[in-house]
N, C-alpha and C positions, 0 to 999 in steps of 0.2 A: 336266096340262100340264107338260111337259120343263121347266125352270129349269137355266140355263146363268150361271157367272160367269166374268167377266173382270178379269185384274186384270194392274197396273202388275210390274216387276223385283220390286223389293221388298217388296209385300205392304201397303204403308198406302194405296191406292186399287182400290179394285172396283168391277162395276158389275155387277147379277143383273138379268136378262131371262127374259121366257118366250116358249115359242115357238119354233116353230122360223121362221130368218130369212126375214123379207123378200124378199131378195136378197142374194148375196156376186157380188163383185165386184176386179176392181185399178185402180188407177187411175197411169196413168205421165209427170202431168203433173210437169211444176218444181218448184210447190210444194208436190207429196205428196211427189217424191224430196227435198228440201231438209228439211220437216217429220219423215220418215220415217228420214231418214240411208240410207235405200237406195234402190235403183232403181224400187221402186212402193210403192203405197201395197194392203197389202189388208183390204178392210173388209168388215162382215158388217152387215146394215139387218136391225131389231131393232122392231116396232110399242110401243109405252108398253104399261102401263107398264114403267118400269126405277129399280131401287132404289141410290144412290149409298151408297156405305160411306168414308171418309176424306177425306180435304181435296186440293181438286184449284184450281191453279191455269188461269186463261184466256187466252186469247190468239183473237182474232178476228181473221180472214186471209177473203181475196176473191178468189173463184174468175176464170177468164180470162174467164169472161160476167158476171162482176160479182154473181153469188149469194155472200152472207157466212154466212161459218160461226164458230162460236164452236167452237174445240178445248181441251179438258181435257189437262191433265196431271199428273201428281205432281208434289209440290214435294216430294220428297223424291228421289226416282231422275230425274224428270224423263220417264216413261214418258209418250207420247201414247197416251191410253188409249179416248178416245171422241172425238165432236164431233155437235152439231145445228148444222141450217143455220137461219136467222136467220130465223125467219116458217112454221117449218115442223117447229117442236120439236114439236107434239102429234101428227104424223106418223110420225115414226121418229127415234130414235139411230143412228149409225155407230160401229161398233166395229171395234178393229184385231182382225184374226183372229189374230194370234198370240197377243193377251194369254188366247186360250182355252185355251193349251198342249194343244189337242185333235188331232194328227193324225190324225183322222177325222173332223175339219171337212168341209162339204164345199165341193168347189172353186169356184173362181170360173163364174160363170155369162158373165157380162160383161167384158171390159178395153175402158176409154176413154182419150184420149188415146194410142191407137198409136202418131200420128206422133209421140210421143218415145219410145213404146218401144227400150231399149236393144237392137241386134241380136244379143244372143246371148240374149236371155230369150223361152225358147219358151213358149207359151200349152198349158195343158191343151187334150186335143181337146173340141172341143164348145161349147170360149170363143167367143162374139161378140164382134170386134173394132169397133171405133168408132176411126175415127179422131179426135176432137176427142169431145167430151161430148154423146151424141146429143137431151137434155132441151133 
């Protein structure tokens, strides 16, 4: 089984998964551009288990349909590195794709939240758009 880690700027938080993902994804709502400091948010869905290395601070934030998610970050760089949604931790992790410094990730399968996609961010071919969160 493939073993894949991710980790924060700095190097004092990681997260090792096996597996290849679940689902990758962007998501172009407010609060992943706000959360994210850029225009989307992209995450890679990860089944358990997954092994924590460092000290991660939390912050719980509530989706626009009102599912809550509990997001990790470094307390040291401040990197948002994972997050579970609140009732649905034995399910899966969300991990940001970049902390995999892999460009050979592979791309998003899915983007939700369209109608706030920025107009100059074009979608890989083959992405499903959702306008709003189709779950």
């Amino acid at each position: 089984m493939q073993t894949k880690t991710a980790s924060c700027s700095c190097g004092q938080l990681s997260i090792e998964v096996n597996g290849a993902p679940l689902g990758v994804g962007i998501c172009h709502c407010l609060a992943c551009q706000r959360r994210t400091g850029s225009v989307f948010a992209a995450l890679a869905a990860f089944a358990p288990p997954y092994a924590v290395t460092g000290k991660a601070t939390e912050y719980l934030g509530v989706g626009d349909r009102g599912s809550r998610y509990t997001f990790r970050f470094c307390t040291v760089c401040g990197t948002n590195l994972f997050h579970t949604e609140v009732g649905a931790e034995r399910a899966f992790v969300a991990m940001a794709v970049g902390a995999f410094a892999d460009p050979q990730f592979p791309p998003p399968e899915d983007s939700v939240y369209d109608c706030r996609r920025h107009s100059w961010v074009l979608l890989p071919p083959g992405t499903k758009a959702y306008d709003k969160d189709p779950d």
